[in-house]
N, C-alpha and C positions, 0 to 999 in steps of 0.2 A: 268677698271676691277671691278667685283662686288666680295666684301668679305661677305660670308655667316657666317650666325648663326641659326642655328636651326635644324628643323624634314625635311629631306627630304628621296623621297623613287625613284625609276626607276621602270618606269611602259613603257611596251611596247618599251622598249632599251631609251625612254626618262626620262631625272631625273627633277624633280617636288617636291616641296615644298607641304608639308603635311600641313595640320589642322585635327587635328582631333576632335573630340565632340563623337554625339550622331549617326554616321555616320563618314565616312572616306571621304574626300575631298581633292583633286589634286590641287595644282596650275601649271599654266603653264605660260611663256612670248615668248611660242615661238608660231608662226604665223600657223605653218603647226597642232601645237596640235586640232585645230579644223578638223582635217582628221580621230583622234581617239575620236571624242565626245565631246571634250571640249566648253563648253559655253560660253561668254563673263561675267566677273565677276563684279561689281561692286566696291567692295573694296582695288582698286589698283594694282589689278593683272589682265591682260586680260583676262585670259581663265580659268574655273575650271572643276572639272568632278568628280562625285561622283563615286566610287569605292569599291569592296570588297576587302577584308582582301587577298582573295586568288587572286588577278591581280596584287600585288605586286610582282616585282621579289626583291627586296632585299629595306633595310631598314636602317636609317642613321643618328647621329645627325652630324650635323656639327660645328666645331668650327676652325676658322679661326687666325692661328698664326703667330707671326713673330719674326724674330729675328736680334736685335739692340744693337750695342757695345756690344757682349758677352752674353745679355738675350734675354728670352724667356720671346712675353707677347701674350695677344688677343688681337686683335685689331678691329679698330671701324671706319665704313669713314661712314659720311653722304652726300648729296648734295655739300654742300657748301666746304668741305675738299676735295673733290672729285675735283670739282672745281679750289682750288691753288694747287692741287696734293698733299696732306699730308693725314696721317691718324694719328688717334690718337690711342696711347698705351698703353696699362692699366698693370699695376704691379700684379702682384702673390702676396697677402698678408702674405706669408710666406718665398719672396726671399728678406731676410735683406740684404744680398750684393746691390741687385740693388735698396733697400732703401736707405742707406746710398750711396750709389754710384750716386744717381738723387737725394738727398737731402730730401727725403721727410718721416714725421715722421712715424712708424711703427706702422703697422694695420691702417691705410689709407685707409680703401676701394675705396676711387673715386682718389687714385693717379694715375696720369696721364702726359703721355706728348704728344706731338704732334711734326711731324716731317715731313720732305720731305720723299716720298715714292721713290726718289732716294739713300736716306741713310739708308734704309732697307737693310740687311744683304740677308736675306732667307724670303719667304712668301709662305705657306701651308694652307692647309686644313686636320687638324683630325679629323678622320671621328670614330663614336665608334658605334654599331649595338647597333639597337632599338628593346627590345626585344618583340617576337613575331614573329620578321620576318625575312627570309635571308640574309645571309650581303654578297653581292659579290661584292665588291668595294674593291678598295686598301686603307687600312685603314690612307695613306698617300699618299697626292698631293699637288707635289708642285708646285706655281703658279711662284714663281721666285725663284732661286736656286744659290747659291754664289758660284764663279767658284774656288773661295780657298780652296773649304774643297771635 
């Protein structure tokens, strides 16, 4: 499972990773995106496509959440966590319960744990509109969803 962070938008019912600059530019990983123009990209993404403002149908950041023993953090997998199946969780530097509760001093910005992504409670995606553009997405998706609540 891939956990997202950043600007993505849906262009032609497909959703795609934005860059933007001086110009608007699409990423894509999926195979069929060269059926709508996509070129093969260089910087680790297969395919991209330069696009106007107005071929977006709606627009999105993402931030990918979970929820462990009771809190709420963002969370973080790279290869290698992906790998023994964990991801790692990063603390709200404003939730002193789950400081003192994981032991770690307050205003920690890089406090952090790491855990089996079988001991995940709930795992989502909140999505907040980028403005300028449409937002017709569910502003909440969840990716695993805990059968208790």
């Amino acid at each position: 499972m891939n956990y997202r962070f950043g600007s993505y938008v849906v262009y032609n019912e497909l959703e795609c990773y934005m860059i933007s600059g001086k110009e608007w530019k699409i990423v894509s990983e999926d195979i069929n995106s060269q059926k709508l123009g996509f070129i093969p990209y260089e910087a680790g993404f297969p395919f991209y496509k330069r696009i106007a403002k107005s071929d977006i149908q709606s627009g999105y950041f993402v931030r990918t959440k979970a929820k462990y023993k009771g809190f709420i953090f963002e969370l973080f997998q790279n290869e290698n966590l992906k790998k023994e199946n964990k991801i790692r969780l990063y603390l709200n530097n404003l939730d002193f319960d789950a400081y003192d509760y994981f032991g770690f001093n307050y205003r920690n910005d890089e406090a952090n744990i790491t855990v089996n992504i079988s001991e995940i409670d709930e795992i989502w995606e909140e999505r907040e509109r980028l403005s300028r553009f449409p937002f017709k997405v569910d502003k909440i998706k969840y990716l695993k969803k805990s059968t208790n609540t």
